[in-house]
C-alpha angles and dihedrals in degrees: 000000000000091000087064097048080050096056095039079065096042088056086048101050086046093049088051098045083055088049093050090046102044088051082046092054096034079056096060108127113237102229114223109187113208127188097220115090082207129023101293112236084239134091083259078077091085098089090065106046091043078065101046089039094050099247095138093042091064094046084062097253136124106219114195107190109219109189133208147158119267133329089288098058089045099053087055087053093046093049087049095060086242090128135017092217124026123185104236149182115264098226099054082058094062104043094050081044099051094048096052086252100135142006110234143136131195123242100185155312123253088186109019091168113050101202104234137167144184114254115190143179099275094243091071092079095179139018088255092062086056088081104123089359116130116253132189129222134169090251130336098270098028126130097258092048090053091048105043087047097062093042092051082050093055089054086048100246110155100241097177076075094053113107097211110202112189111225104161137233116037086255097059102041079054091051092055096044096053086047093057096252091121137018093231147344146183122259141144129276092250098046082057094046086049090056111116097201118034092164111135092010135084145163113292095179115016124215103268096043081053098047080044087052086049123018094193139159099220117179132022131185107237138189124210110249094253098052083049084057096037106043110020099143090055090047087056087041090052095045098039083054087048094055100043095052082055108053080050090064089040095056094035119021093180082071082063101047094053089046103052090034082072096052107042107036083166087078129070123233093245088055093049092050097044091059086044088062091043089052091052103120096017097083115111105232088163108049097264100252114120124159102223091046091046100045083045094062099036082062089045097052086045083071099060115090093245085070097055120126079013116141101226115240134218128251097244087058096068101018133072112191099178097073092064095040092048082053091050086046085077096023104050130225109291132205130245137072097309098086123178089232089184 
Protein backbone atom coordinates (compact mmCIF):
# COMPACT_ATOMS: atom_id res chain seq x y z
CA UNK A 1 0.00 0.00 0.00
CA UNK A 2 2.84 2.30 0.75
CA UNK A 3 3.84 2.53 -3.46
CA UNK A 4 0.39 4.23 -3.95
CA UNK A 5 0.74 6.87 -0.94
CA UNK A 6 4.38 7.52 -2.94
CA UNK A 7 3.14 8.15 -5.70
CA UNK A 8 -0.14 10.39 -4.10
CA UNK A 9 3.12 12.85 -2.96
CA UNK A 10 4.81 12.58 -5.88
CA UNK A 11 1.31 13.99 -7.89
CA UNK A 12 1.21 16.62 -5.40
CA UNK A 13 4.75 17.90 -5.54
CA UNK A 14 4.29 17.82 -9.52
CA UNK A 15 1.15 19.61 -9.35
CA UNK A 16 2.79 22.10 -7.25
CA UNK A 17 5.95 22.47 -9.25
CA UNK A 18 3.11 23.35 -12.53
CA UNK A 19 1.40 25.81 -10.21
CA UNK A 20 4.69 27.53 -9.32
CA UNK A 21 5.63 27.60 -12.80
CA UNK A 22 2.50 28.68 -14.42
CA UNK A 23 2.35 31.71 -11.79
CA UNK A 24 6.29 32.06 -12.85
CA UNK A 25 5.43 32.29 -16.57
CA UNK A 26 2.18 34.15 -16.09
CA UNK A 27 4.73 36.57 -14.19
CA UNK A 28 6.88 37.25 -17.09
CA UNK A 29 7.21 41.35 -17.50
CA UNK A 30 6.14 42.48 -20.67
CA UNK A 31 9.09 44.78 -21.78
CA UNK A 32 7.88 48.30 -23.50
CA UNK A 33 10.93 50.13 -24.88
CA UNK A 34 10.47 54.17 -24.96
CA UNK A 35 12.71 56.57 -26.46
CA UNK A 36 12.40 59.36 -23.57
CA UNK A 37 14.97 59.05 -20.73
CA UNK A 38 11.89 61.00 -18.52
CA UNK A 39 8.17 61.12 -19.22
CA UNK A 40 8.10 63.16 -22.39
CA UNK A 41 5.70 66.51 -22.01
CA UNK A 42 3.67 64.90 -25.09
CA UNK A 43 0.54 62.43 -25.40
CA UNK A 44 3.24 59.88 -26.05
CA UNK A 45 3.44 60.34 -22.14
CA UNK A 46 0.81 57.91 -21.64
CA UNK A 47 3.06 54.73 -21.46
CA UNK A 48 4.41 55.83 -18.77
CA UNK A 49 1.72 56.98 -16.71
CA UNK A 50 -0.52 53.61 -17.65
CA UNK A 51 2.39 52.12 -15.72
CA UNK A 52 2.61 54.48 -12.73
CA UNK A 53 -1.49 54.64 -12.62
CA UNK A 54 -1.89 50.87 -12.70
CA UNK A 55 -3.50 50.51 -16.11
CA UNK A 56 -1.51 47.58 -17.12
CA UNK A 57 -1.81 46.08 -13.94
CA UNK A 58 -5.55 45.74 -14.36
CA UNK A 59 -5.30 44.40 -17.83
CA UNK A 60 -3.24 41.30 -16.02
CA UNK A 61 0.20 42.29 -17.25
CA UNK A 62 3.17 42.98 -15.84
CA UNK A 63 4.78 46.16 -18.04
CA UNK A 64 8.53 46.76 -17.39
CA UNK A 65 9.53 50.29 -19.16
CA UNK A 66 13.22 49.95 -20.82
CA UNK A 67 14.40 53.55 -22.02
CA UNK A 68 16.50 54.63 -24.53
CA UNK A 69 17.51 57.41 -26.76
CA UNK A 70 16.08 57.62 -29.96
CA UNK A 71 14.60 54.66 -32.75
CA UNK A 72 17.96 53.68 -33.38
CA UNK A 73 18.92 52.79 -29.89
CA UNK A 74 15.51 50.87 -29.54
CA UNK A 75 15.74 48.74 -32.47
CA UNK A 76 19.00 47.53 -31.12
CA UNK A 77 17.22 46.77 -27.96
CA UNK A 78 14.36 45.10 -29.74
CA UNK A 79 16.77 42.91 -31.92
CA UNK A 80 18.49 42.09 -28.86
CA UNK A 81 15.42 40.46 -27.20
CA UNK A 82 15.77 43.40 -24.38
CA UNK A 83 11.88 44.38 -24.90
CA UNK A 84 8.84 42.64 -26.47
CA UNK A 85 7.30 46.39 -28.10
CA UNK A 86 9.41 49.36 -28.92
CA UNK A 87 7.75 53.12 -30.23
CA UNK A 88 9.24 53.72 -33.08
CA UNK A 89 9.74 56.01 -35.99
CA UNK A 90 7.67 55.21 -38.93
CA UNK A 91 10.11 55.49 -41.28
CA UNK A 92 12.86 52.95 -39.68
CA UNK A 93 9.70 50.27 -40.01
CA UNK A 94 9.53 50.56 -43.43
CA UNK A 95 12.63 50.49 -44.40
CA UNK A 96 13.57 46.86 -42.08
CA UNK A 97 10.67 45.95 -43.34
CA UNK A 98 11.32 46.68 -46.73
CA UNK A 99 14.88 44.84 -46.74
CA UNK A 100 13.82 42.04 -45.49
CA UNK A 101 15.80 43.12 -42.05
CA UNK A 102 13.30 42.29 -39.59
CA UNK A 103 10.07 40.76 -39.25
CA UNK A 104 7.46 43.41 -37.31
CA UNK A 105 4.35 44.65 -37.41
CA UNK A 106 2.86 47.57 -35.73
CA UNK A 107 0.07 47.31 -33.32
CA UNK A 108 -0.67 51.13 -32.68
CA UNK A 109 0.13 54.39 -31.99
CA UNK A 110 -0.57 56.00 -28.69
CA UNK A 111 0.77 59.60 -30.32
CA UNK A 112 0.67 59.37 -33.90
CA UNK A 113 1.22 63.22 -34.22
CA UNK A 114 3.97 64.38 -32.25
CA UNK A 115 3.08 68.01 -31.89
CA UNK A 116 5.88 69.66 -32.98
CA UNK A 117 6.87 73.33 -33.99
CA UNK A 118 9.73 75.56 -35.37
CA UNK A 119 11.24 77.65 -32.91
CA UNK A 120 13.54 80.22 -34.26
CA UNK A 121 16.08 83.45 -33.10
CA UNK A 122 13.59 86.13 -32.96
CA UNK A 123 15.12 88.02 -35.56
CA UNK A 124 14.05 85.50 -38.14
CA UNK A 125 10.57 86.85 -38.25
CA UNK A 126 9.39 84.47 -40.82
CA UNK A 127 10.59 80.55 -42.57
CA UNK A 128 11.75 82.47 -45.69
CA UNK A 129 14.26 84.34 -43.75
CA UNK A 130 15.70 80.72 -42.68
CA UNK A 131 17.64 80.58 -46.27
CA UNK A 132 21.52 80.09 -45.27
CA UNK A 133 20.55 80.16 -41.70
CA UNK A 134 22.02 77.08 -39.33
CA UNK A 135 19.21 74.20 -38.18
CA UNK A 136 19.38 71.37 -35.79
CA UNK A 137 18.04 67.86 -36.19
CA UNK A 138 18.47 64.62 -34.22
CA UNK A 139 20.70 63.03 -37.25
CA UNK A 140 20.80 63.88 -40.90
CA UNK A 141 18.29 61.62 -41.98
CA UNK A 142 16.31 61.46 -38.82
CA UNK A 143 12.41 61.92 -38.53
CA UNK A 144 12.44 65.20 -37.34
CA UNK A 145 15.11 66.38 -40.31
CA UNK A 146 12.62 64.83 -43.15
CA UNK A 147 9.88 66.38 -41.71
CA UNK A 148 10.88 69.40 -40.98
CA UNK A 149 12.30 69.51 -44.35
CA UNK A 150 9.10 69.13 -46.17
CA UNK A 151 7.17 71.61 -43.77
CA UNK A 152 10.10 74.53 -44.24
CA UNK A 153 9.44 73.71 -48.16
CA UNK A 154 5.99 74.31 -47.90
CA UNK A 155 6.80 77.86 -46.39
CA UNK A 156 9.02 78.24 -49.00
CA UNK A 157 11.83 78.30 -47.34
CA UNK A 158 15.17 77.00 -49.94
CA UNK A 159 16.31 74.09 -48.13
CA UNK A 160 18.82 73.10 -50.43
CA UNK A 161 20.65 76.75 -48.25
CA UNK A 162 20.08 75.32 -44.78
CA UNK A 163 23.08 74.24 -43.20
CA UNK A 164 21.41 71.13 -40.99
CA UNK A 165 23.70 70.30 -37.98
CA UNK A 166 22.66 67.28 -36.23
CA UNK A 167 22.72 67.86 -32.24
CA UNK A 168 20.43 64.98 -30.84
CA UNK A 169 17.42 64.70 -28.54
CA UNK A 170 14.78 67.52 -28.80
CA UNK A 171 16.31 68.91 -25.29
CA UNK A 172 19.17 69.31 -26.27
CA UNK A 173 18.60 70.88 -29.88
CA UNK A 174 16.43 73.34 -27.60
CA UNK A 175 19.32 73.83 -25.27
CA UNK A 176 21.78 75.02 -28.38
CA UNK A 177 19.52 77.05 -29.87
CA UNK A 178 18.71 79.17 -26.68
CA UNK A 179 22.33 79.39 -26.19
CA UNK A 180 22.94 80.96 -29.67
CA UNK A 181 24.66 77.61 -31.34
CA UNK A 182 21.80 77.52 -34.23
CA UNK A 183 19.27 79.98 -35.70
CA UNK A 184 16.25 77.40 -35.25
CA UNK A 185 15.23 73.97 -34.65
CA UNK A 186 12.25 71.51 -34.35
CA UNK A 187 10.91 70.35 -30.96
CA UNK A 188 7.92 69.54 -29.36
CA UNK A 189 5.40 71.80 -27.70
CA UNK A 190 6.33 70.53 -24.26
CA UNK A 191 10.00 70.68 -24.63
CA UNK A 192 9.22 74.54 -25.45
CA UNK A 193 6.99 74.96 -22.67
CA UNK A 194 9.90 73.22 -20.41
CA UNK A 195 12.53 76.06 -21.64
CA UNK A 196 13.73 78.22 -18.63
CA UNK A 197 14.86 81.20 -20.60
CA UNK A 198 12.82 82.13 -23.93
CA UNK A 199 14.29 85.44 -24.05
CA UNK A 200 15.39 86.30 -27.50
CA UNK A 201 13.62 83.22 -28.95
CA UNK A 202 9.90 82.38 -30.11
CA UNK A 203 7.80 80.07 -32.07
CA UNK A 204 8.46 80.34 -35.99
CA UNK A 205 5.68 77.30 -37.05
CA UNK A 206 3.31 76.37 -34.45
CA UNK A 207 2.13 73.15 -33.97
CA UNK A 208 -0.90 73.05 -35.95
CA UNK A 209 0.73 75.07 -39.34
CA UNK A 210 3.35 72.33 -38.95
CA UNK A 211 0.53 68.85 -38.47
CA UNK A 212 -1.41 70.90 -41.74
CA UNK A 213 2.42 70.88 -43.72
CA UNK A 214 2.56 67.23 -42.89
CA UNK A 215 -0.21 65.39 -41.99
CA UNK A 216 1.90 62.37 -40.75
CA UNK A 217 1.58 59.49 -38.54
CA UNK A 218 5.11 59.57 -36.90
CA UNK A 219 5.75 57.14 -34.49
CA UNK A 220 4.07 53.54 -33.76
CA UNK A 221 4.62 51.14 -31.13
CA UNK A 222 5.66 47.47 -32.96
CA UNK A 223 6.19 43.71 -31.89
CA UNK A 224 8.36 41.62 -33.43
CA UNK A 225 6.43 38.92 -35.31
CA UNK A 226 7.30 36.20 -32.82
CA UNK A 227 6.21 38.01 -29.69
CA UNK A 228 2.61 38.71 -32.01
CA UNK A 229 2.49 34.95 -32.24
CA UNK A 230 3.82 34.27 -28.53
CA UNK A 231 2.22 36.47 -26.57
CA UNK A 232 -0.42 37.56 -28.06
CA UNK A 233 -2.78 37.84 -25.03
CA UNK A 234 -0.25 40.09 -23.23
CA UNK A 235 0.24 42.53 -26.91
CA UNK A 236 -4.08 43.13 -26.84
CA UNK A 237 -3.77 43.56 -22.87
CA UNK A 238 -0.84 46.35 -23.39
CA UNK A 239 -2.64 48.18 -26.12
CA UNK A 240 -6.07 47.94 -24.75
CA UNK A 241 -4.31 49.58 -21.44
CA UNK A 242 -2.84 51.95 -23.61
CA UNK A 243 -6.03 53.01 -25.07
CA UNK A 244 -8.07 53.20 -22.04
CA UNK A 245 -5.47 55.54 -20.05
CA UNK A 246 -5.84 57.58 -22.90
CA UNK A 247 -9.51 58.16 -23.42
CA UNK A 248 -9.19 59.09 -19.43
CA UNK A 249 -6.84 62.18 -20.36
CA UNK A 250 -9.02 62.86 -23.28
CA UNK A 251 -12.45 63.16 -21.12
CA UNK A 252 -10.73 64.76 -18.15
CA UNK A 253 -7.35 66.49 -18.68
CA UNK A 254 -7.05 67.42 -15.18
CA UNK A 255 -6.51 63.58 -14.75
CA UNK A 256 -3.23 64.37 -17.08
CA UNK A 257 -1.82 67.37 -15.35
CA UNK A 258 -1.70 65.52 -11.55
CA UNK A 259 -0.28 62.74 -13.04
CA UNK A 260 2.34 64.09 -14.81
CA UNK A 261 2.80 66.70 -12.06
CA UNK A 262 4.02 63.95 -10.32
CA UNK A 263 6.36 62.94 -12.81
CA UNK A 264 7.87 65.82 -14.00
CA UNK A 265 8.33 68.52 -10.64
CA UNK A 266 10.60 70.31 -12.94
CA UNK A 267 7.38 71.75 -14.65
CA UNK A 268 5.10 74.06 -13.41
CA UNK A 269 0.97 73.33 -13.32
CA UNK A 270 0.19 76.25 -15.89
CA UNK A 271 2.37 74.80 -18.01
CA UNK A 272 0.91 71.52 -17.62
CA UNK A 273 -2.18 72.67 -18.21
CA UNK A 274 -1.44 74.60 -20.77
CA UNK A 275 -0.05 71.48 -22.80
CA UNK A 276 -3.37 69.45 -21.45
CA UNK A 277 -5.58 72.08 -23.44
CA UNK A 278 -3.07 71.91 -26.60
CA UNK A 279 -3.44 67.67 -26.57
CA UNK A 280 -6.70 67.92 -26.58
CA UNK A 281 -7.61 66.20 -29.59
CA UNK A 282 -4.17 64.29 -30.06
CA UNK A 283 -4.91 61.36 -27.71
CA UNK A 284 -5.37 58.05 -29.42
CA UNK A 285 -8.51 56.78 -28.20
CA UNK A 286 -8.54 54.57 -30.84
CA UNK A 287 -5.53 53.04 -30.96
CA UNK A 288 -3.89 55.47 -33.70
CA UNK A 289 -3.86 53.31 -36.47
CA UNK A 290 -5.94 54.61 -39.55
CA UNK A 291 -5.43 53.39 -43.23
CA UNK A 292 -5.60 56.54 -45.15
CA UNK A 293 -3.20 58.30 -42.57
CA UNK A 294 -0.96 55.44 -42.58
CA UNK A 295 -0.75 54.75 -46.60
CA UNK A 296 -0.27 58.83 -46.75
CA UNK A 297 2.70 58.82 -44.94
CA UNK A 298 4.19 55.64 -46.27
CA UNK A 299 4.03 57.66 -49.72
CA UNK A 300 5.25 60.35 -48.12
CA UNK A 301 8.57 58.45 -46.40
CA UNK A 302 9.16 56.63 -50.30
CA UNK A 303 10.18 60.14 -51.26
CA UNK A 304 13.05 60.58 -48.87
CA UNK A 305 16.42 59.53 -50.19
CA UNK A 306 16.81 56.57 -47.49
CA UNK A 307 13.88 54.73 -49.57
CA UNK A 308 15.49 54.82 -52.76
CA UNK A 309 15.97 51.44 -54.88
CA UNK A 310 13.42 50.30 -52.16
CA UNK A 311 10.60 47.88 -53.36
CA UNK A 312 7.32 49.61 -51.65
CA UNK A 313 5.39 47.40 -49.20
CA UNK A 314 2.02 46.97 -48.48
CA UNK A 315 0.33 47.97 -45.69
CA UNK A 316 -0.58 44.63 -44.50
CA UNK A 317 3.36 43.79 -44.43
CA UNK A 318 4.22 46.27 -41.45
CA UNK A 319 0.81 46.84 -39.98
CA UNK A 320 -1.49 44.67 -37.98
CA UNK A 321 -4.55 46.01 -37.67
CA UNK A 322 -6.30 43.13 -35.62
CA UNK A 323 -4.52 43.85 -32.24
CA UNK A 324 -6.17 47.32 -31.98
CA UNK A 325 -9.77 46.11 -33.33
CA UNK A 326 -9.78 42.75 -30.64
CA UNK A 327 -9.00 45.79 -27.81
CA UNK A 328 -11.99 47.93 -29.12
CA UNK A 329 -14.06 44.59 -29.06
CA UNK A 330 -14.22 45.15 -25.20
CA UNK A 331 -13.62 48.82 -25.29
CA UNK A 332 -15.97 50.04 -27.68
CA UNK A 333 -15.46 52.78 -30.82
CA UNK A 334 -14.86 56.13 -29.43
CA UNK A 335 -15.42 59.58 -30.84
CA UNK A 336 -13.09 62.11 -31.67
CA UNK A 337 -10.54 62.69 -34.29
CA UNK A 338 -8.59 59.03 -33.94
CA UNK A 339 -10.69 57.09 -36.13
CA UNK A 340 -10.00 53.03 -36.99
CA UNK A 341 -10.16 53.92 -40.91
CA UNK A 342 -9.78 49.99 -41.74
Amino acid sequence: MAKPVHYFKLGIVAAAALQIFAQGAAAEPFRLIVTDLTTPLVPNSVMDLAVELGYFEREGVDVELVRVQQTPSALVALRAGEGEMANISVDSVLQLVARDQLGMKAVLSPNKALPFLIASKSEIATPDQLSGKSFAVGRLGSLDHTLSTKVLQTKGVDTESLKFVGIGQPSVRAQALAAGQVDATTMSIGVWFSLPDKDGLHVLVDQDEYYAAAPVVQKVNVVMDEVLEKRHDDVVAVTRAIIAASRDFAADPQKWVDAMAEARDDVSREDLEALAEAFAESWSVNGGLNREELEYTANWAYESPDFEGLQKVDLEQWVDFSIADEALEKLGKAEGSDQPVR
